[in-house]
C-alpha positions as CSV (number, residue, x, y, z in Angstrom):
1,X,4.1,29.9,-13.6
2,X,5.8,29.0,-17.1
3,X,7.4,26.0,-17.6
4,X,8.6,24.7,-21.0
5,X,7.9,21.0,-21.6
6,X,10.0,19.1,-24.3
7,X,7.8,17.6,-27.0
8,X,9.1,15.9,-30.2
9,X,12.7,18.4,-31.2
10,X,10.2,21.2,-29.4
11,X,9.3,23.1,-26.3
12,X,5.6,23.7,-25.6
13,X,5.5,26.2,-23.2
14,X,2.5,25.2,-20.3
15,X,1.5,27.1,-17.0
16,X,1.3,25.3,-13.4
17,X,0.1,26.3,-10.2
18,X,3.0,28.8,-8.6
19,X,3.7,26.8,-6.1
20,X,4.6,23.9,-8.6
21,X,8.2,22.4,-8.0
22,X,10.0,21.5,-11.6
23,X,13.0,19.4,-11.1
24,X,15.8,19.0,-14.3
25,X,18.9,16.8,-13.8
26,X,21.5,19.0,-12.0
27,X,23.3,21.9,-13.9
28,X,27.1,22.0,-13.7
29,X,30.4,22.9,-14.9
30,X,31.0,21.7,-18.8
31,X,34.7,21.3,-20.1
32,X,36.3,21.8,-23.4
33,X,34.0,17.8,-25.1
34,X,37.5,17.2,-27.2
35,X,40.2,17.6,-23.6
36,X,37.5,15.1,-21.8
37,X,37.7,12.2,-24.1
38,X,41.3,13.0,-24.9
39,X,42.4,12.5,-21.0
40,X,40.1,9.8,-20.9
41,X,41.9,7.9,-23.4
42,X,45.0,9.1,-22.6
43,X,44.4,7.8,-18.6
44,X,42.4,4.7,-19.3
45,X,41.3,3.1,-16.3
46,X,43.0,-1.1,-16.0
47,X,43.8,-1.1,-19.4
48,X,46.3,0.4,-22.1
49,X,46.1,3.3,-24.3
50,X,43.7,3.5,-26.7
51,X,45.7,4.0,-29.5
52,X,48.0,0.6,-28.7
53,X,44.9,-1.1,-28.1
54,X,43.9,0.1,-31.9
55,X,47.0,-0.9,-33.2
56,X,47.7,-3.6,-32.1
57,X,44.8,-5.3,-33.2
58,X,44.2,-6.9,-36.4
59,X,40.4,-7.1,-36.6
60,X,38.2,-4.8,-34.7
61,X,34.8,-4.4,-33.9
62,X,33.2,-1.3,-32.3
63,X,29.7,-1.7,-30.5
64,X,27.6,1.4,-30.4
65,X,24.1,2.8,-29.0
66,X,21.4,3.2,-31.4
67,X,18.7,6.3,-31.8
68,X,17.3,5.6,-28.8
69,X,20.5,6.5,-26.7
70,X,21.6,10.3,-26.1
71,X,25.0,9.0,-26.6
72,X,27.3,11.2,-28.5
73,X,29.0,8.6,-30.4
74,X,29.2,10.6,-33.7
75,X,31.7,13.3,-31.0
76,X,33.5,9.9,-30.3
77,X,34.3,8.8,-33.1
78,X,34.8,11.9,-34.7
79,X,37.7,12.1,-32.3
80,X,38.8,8.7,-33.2
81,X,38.2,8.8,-36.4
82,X,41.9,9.1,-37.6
83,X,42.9,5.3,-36.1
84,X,39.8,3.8,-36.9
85,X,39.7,4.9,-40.7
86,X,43.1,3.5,-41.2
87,X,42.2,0.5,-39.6
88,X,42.7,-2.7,-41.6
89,X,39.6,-4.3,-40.8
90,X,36.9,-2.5,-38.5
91,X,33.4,-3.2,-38.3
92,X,30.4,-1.5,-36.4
93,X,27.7,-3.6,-34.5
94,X,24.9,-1.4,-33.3
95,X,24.0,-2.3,-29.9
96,X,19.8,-2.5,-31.0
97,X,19.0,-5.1,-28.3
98,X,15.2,-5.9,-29.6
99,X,15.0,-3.0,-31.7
100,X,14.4,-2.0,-35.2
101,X,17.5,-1.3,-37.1
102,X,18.0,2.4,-37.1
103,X,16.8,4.0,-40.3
104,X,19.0,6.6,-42.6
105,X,18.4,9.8,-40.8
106,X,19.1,7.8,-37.3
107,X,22.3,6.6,-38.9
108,X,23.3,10.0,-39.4
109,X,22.0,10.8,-35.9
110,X,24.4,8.2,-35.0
111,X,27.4,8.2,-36.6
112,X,27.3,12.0,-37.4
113,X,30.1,13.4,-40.2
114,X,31.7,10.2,-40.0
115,X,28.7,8.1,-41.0
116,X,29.5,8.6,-45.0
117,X,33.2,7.2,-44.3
118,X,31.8,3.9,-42.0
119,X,28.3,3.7,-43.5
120,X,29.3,0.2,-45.9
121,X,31.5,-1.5,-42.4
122,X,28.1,-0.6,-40.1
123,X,25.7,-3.4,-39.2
124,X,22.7,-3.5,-37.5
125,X,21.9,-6.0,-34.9
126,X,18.7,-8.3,-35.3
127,X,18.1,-10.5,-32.3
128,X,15.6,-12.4,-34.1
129,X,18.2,-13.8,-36.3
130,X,19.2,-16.9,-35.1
131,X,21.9,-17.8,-37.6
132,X,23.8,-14.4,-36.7
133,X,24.3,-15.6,-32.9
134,X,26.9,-18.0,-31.0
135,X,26.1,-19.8,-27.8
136,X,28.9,-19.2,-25.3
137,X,27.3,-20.1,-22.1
138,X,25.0,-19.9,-19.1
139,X,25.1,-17.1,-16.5
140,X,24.9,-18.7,-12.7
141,X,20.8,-17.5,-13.3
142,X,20.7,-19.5,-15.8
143,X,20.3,-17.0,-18.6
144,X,21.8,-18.9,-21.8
145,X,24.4,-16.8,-23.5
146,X,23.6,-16.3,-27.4
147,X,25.2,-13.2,-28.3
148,X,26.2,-11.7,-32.3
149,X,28.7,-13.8,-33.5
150,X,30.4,-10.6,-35.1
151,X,31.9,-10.4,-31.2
152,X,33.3,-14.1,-30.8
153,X,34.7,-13.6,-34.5
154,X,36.6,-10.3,-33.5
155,X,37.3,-10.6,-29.7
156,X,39.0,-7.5,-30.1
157,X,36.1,-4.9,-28.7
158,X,35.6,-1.0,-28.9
159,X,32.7,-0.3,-26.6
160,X,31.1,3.0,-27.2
161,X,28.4,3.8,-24.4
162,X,26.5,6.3,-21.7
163,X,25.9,6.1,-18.1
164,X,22.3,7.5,-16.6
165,X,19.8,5.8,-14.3
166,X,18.3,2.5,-15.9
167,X,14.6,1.9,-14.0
168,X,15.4,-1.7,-13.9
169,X,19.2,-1.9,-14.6
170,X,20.2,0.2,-12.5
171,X,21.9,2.1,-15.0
172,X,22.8,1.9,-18.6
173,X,25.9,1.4,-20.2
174,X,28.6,-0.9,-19.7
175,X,28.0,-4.5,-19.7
176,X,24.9,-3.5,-21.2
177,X,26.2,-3.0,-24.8
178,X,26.4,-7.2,-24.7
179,X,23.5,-8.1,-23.0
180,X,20.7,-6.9,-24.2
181,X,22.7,-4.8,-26.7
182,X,23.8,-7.3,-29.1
183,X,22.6,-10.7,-27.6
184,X,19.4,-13.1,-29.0
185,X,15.9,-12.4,-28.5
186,X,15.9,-15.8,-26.1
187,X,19.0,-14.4,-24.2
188,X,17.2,-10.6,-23.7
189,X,14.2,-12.2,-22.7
190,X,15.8,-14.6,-19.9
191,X,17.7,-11.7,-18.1
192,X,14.6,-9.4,-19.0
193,X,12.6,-11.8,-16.9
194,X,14.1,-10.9,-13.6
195,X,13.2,-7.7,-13.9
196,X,9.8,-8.9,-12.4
197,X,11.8,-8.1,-8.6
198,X,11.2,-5.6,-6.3
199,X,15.2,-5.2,-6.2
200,X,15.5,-4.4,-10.1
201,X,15.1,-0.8,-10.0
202,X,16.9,2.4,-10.5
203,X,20.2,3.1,-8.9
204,X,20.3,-0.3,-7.5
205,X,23.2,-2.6,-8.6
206,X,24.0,-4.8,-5.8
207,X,21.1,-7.5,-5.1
208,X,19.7,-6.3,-8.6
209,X,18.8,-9.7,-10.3
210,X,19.1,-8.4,-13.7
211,X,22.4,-6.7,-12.8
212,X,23.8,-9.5,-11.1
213,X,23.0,-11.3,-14.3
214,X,24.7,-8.9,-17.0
215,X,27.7,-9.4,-14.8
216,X,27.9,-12.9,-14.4
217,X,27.1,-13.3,-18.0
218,X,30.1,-11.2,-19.1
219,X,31.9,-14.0,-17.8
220,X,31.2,-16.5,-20.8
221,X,32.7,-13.7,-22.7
222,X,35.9,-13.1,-20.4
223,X,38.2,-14.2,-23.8
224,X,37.1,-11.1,-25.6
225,X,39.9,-8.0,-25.5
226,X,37.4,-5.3,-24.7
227,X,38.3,-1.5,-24.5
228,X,35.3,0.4,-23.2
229,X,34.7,4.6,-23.5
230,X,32.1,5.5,-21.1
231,X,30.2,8.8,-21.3
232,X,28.1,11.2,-19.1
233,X,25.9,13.7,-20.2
234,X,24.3,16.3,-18.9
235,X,20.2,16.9,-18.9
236,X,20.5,18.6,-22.1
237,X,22.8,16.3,-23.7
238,X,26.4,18.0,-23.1
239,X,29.4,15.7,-22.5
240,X,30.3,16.3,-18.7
241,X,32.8,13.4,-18.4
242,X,34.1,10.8,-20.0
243,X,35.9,7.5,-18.4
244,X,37.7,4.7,-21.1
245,X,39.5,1.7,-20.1
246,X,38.4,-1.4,-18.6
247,X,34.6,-2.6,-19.2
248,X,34.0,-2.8,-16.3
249,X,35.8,-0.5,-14.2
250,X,35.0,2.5,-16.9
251,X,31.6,2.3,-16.0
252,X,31.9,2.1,-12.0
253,X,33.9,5.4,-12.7
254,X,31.0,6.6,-14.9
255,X,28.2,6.2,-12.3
256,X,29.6,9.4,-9.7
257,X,29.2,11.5,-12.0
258,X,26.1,10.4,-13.8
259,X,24.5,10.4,-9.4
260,X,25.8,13.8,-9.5
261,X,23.6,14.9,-12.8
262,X,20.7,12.9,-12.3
263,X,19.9,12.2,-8.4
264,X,17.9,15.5,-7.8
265,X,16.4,16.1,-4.1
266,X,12.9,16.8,-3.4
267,X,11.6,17.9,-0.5
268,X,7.8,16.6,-1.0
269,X,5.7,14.4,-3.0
270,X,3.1,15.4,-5.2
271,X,-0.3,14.6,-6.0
272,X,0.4,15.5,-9.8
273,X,3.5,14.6,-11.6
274,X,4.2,16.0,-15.0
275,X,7.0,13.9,-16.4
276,X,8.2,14.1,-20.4
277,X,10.5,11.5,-22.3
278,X,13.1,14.3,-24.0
279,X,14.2,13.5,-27.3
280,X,15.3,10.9,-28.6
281,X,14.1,9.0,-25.5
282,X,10.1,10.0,-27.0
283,X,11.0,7.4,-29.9
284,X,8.3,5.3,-29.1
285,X,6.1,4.2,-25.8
286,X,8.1,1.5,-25.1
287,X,11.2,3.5,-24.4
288,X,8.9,6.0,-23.0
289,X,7.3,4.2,-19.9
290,X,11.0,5.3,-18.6
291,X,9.7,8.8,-17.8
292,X,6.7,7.1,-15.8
293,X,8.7,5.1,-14.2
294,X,11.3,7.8,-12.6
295,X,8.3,10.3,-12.1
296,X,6.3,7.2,-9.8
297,X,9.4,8.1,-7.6
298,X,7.8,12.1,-7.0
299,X,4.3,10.8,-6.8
300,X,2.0,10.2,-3.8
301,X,-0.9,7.2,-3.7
302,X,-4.0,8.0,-5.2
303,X,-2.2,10.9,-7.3
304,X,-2.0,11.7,-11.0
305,X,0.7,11.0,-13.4
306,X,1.1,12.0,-17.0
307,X,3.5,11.2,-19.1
308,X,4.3,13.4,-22.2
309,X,5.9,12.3,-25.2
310,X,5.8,12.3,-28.8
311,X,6.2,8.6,-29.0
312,X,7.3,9.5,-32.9
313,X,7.6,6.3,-34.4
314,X,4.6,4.5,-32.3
315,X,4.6,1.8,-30.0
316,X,7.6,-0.1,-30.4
317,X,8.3,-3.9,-29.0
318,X,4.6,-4.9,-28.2
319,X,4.9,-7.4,-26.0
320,X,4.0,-4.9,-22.8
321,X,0.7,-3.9,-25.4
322,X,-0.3,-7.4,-25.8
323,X,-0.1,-7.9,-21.9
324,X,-1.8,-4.7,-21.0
325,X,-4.6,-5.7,-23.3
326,X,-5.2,-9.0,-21.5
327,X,-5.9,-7.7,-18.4
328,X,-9.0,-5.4,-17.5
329,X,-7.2,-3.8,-14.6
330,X,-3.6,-3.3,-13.5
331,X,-3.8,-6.0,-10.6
332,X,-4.7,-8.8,-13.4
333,X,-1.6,-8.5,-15.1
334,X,0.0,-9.8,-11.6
335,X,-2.1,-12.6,-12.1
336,X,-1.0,-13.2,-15.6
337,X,2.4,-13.0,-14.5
338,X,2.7,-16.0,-12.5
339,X,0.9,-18.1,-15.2
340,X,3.6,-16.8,-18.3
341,X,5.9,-14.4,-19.1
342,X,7.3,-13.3,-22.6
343,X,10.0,-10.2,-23.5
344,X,8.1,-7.0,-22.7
345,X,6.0,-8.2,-20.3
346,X,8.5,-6.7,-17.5
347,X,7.4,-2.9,-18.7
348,X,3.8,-3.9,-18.0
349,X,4.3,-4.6,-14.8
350,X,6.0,-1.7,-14.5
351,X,3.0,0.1,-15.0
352,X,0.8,-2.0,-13.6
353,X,2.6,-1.1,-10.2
354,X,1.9,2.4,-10.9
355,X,-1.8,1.8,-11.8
356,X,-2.7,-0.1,-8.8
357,X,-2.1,3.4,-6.8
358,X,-2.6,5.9,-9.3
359,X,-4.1,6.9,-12.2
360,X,-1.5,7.2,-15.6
361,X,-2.5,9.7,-18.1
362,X,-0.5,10.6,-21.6
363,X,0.1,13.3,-24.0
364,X,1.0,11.5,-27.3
365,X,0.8,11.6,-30.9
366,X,-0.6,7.9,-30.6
367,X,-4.3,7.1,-31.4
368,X,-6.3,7.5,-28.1
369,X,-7.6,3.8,-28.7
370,X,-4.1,2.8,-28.4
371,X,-3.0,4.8,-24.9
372,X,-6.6,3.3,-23.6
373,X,-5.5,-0.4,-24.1
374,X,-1.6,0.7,-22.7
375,X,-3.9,2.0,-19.2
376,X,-3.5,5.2,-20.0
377,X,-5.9,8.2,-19.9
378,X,-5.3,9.9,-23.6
379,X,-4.6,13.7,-24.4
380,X,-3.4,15.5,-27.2
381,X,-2.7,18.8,-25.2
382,X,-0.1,19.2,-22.2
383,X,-2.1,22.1,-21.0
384,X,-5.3,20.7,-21.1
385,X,-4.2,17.3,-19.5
386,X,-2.7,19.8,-16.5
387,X,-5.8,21.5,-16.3
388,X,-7.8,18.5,-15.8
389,X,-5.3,16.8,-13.0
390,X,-5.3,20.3,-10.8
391,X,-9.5,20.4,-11.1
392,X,-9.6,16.7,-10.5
393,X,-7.5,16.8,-6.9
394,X,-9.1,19.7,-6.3
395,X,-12.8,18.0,-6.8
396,X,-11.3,15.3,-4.0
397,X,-10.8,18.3,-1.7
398,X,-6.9,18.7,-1.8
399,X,-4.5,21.3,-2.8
400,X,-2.7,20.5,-5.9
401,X,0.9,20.0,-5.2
402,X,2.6,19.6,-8.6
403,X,6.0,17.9,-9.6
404,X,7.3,18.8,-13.5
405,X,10.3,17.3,-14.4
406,X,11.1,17.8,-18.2
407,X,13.5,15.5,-18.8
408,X,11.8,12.6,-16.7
409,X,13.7,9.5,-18.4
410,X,16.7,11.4,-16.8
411,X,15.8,12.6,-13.9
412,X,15.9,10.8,-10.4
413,X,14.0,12.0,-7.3
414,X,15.6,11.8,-4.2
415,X,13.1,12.5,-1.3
């Protein structure tokens, strides 16, 4: 059987075994993009129009995704693009958390045809930048608050996001655009800490530690007039819905519909799991380890996993590398864990937990010396690493029974 695998802006077509299952996030019914985030606005949820909210302020800054989100900001502020142009005095703030600023042609991922009109109000978070961050207080876990003092100077807040699964979070957007998106490297890497629990995982937000946090930590920030636009896309990046309005209540609307595109049922493990990071999600092996992390949920003990992705720009934050590198097997960085912990470190125990009961291979364009010391078992060809999974379970005296899910960072197995 043929199955197309996303690679880079690319589809690499690969053959499985017939009886392989492929799961995508759920396909369903698309409206016209410009009515959804026009009854959005028009029906914000706790909150007042848009367009008074606009108006009535006097400064305003808008917080948005950077390249490493599928958001479709530049289609949001396209639509927008009347109020905020005639704005008095607007600014943008992307969201990088620890990220790089974005470069030019992300920019204009980003922004889109607008991009030329807002490029000189745009501004790039730097969470290592200490003198560009306020303290405003300590969460009940005690996560101190330093967030971009762009957002205290403001308090008038256009939040521009999207709602999928979030393999610790729970899910992304909403409070997320604060914390991590535009708080301190210290701040990101208290609340990133408790990631570390069993209960920080994907779909989970009640009894998620790092959840719990992000919520309690919008508290400090409860002086801030914050108007929130929520989207949902689908597996291949259409706008299903849209919710605007309150922070928080926008994106407890978002979640339905981003279950009903991204919670996909599976009848059976498998003993080989083929999961690809979709662009722009492939950035880099640090945003990557997402796709590992969802397909762990379709894979048996003492299976196979790879995980494809272009991982265009490299690594990204190295912290995870650094760990990984310590340790001469996935059960050591356990032990390392309860000595120390630094930003990152969370992502290696991520895949640690993965290692311990199966083995992690990776299609990349990294250096193979590189996926060695991140645990991983190197390839630069989908079919060939497929080949040698289905030869290797079968040497162990088993059937192959194959999962693909080409769009892994978006897809959630249900069994």
């Amino acid at each position: 059987m043929d199955v197309d695998i996303p690679y880079g802006k690319e589809n690499i077509k690969v053959n499985v075994p017939d009886d392989s299952k492929v799961i995508f996030p759920k396909k369903v019914k698309i409206e016209n993009e410009n009515k959804l985030i026009e009854k959005a606005l028009e029906n914000p949820i706790g909150f007042e129009s848009y367009d008074e909210f606009a108006e009535d302020t006097e400064r305003l800054l808008v917080i948005i995704n950077d390249a490493t989100r599928p958001t479709p900001t530049s289609k949001i502020l396209k639509f927008l693009l009347p109020v905020l142009s005639s704005h008095p005095d607007v600014k943008f703030l992307i969201a990088t958390g620890v990220h790089r600023a974005p470069t030019e042609e992300e920019y204009k991922f980003i922004f889109g045809d607008t991009y030329e009109v807002f490029r000189r109000k745009v501004y790039a978070h730097d969470a290592r930048k200490d003198d560009d961050m306020i303290y405003l207080g300590k969460s009940k876990n005690g996560t101190e608050m330093y967030i971009n003092k762009l957002v205290s100077e403001y308090k008038n807040i256009l939040v521009i996001g999207s709602v999928e699964p979030h393999y610790f979070a729970g899910y992304t957007g909403g409070r997320k655009s604060f914390l991590p998106g535009v708080a301190s490297y210290k701040t990101i890497e208290m609340n990133h800490k408790l990631a570390l629990s069993d209960d920080a995982c994907s779909l989970a937000l009640d009894g998620n530690p790092v959840n719990d946090d992000m919520v309690d930590a919008m508290n400090v920030l409860k002086d801030l007039n914050v108007f929130s636009i929520q989207t949902v896309l689908t597996g291949n990046h259409k706008l299903f819905a849209v919710t605007a309005g309150d922070l928080h209540k926008s994106f407890d609307a978002a979640i339905k519909y981003s279950k009903e595109i991204f919670c996909v049922p599976l009848k059976q493990k498998g003993n080989i799991v083929i999961s690809a990071a979709p662009y722009p999600m492939d950035i880099d092996l640090y945003q990557s380890q997402k796709a590992l992390d969802n397909g762990k949920l379709a894979l048996e003990d003492d299976g196979i996993i790879i995980l494809v992705s272009q991982c265009r720009t490299g690594i990204g934050e190295d912290g995870f590398l650094k760990l990984l590198c310590k340790a001469d097997s996935p059960k050591k960085i356990f032990e390392i864990l309860d000595e120390e912990y630094k930003l990152g470190y969370h992502k290696a125990a991520k895949m640690a937990q993965i290692g311990i009961r199966a083995e992690m291979w990776a299609v990349t364009d990294l250096d193979d010396e590189i996926v060695k010391k991140a645990m991983l078992k190197p390839y630069s060809d989908i079919q060939t690493a497929i080949d040698d999974s289905v030869n290797k379970i079968k040497s162990k005296g088993k059937v192959a029974k194959v999962v693909v899910m080409p769009f892994g960072s978006l897809t959630i197995p249900i069994i």
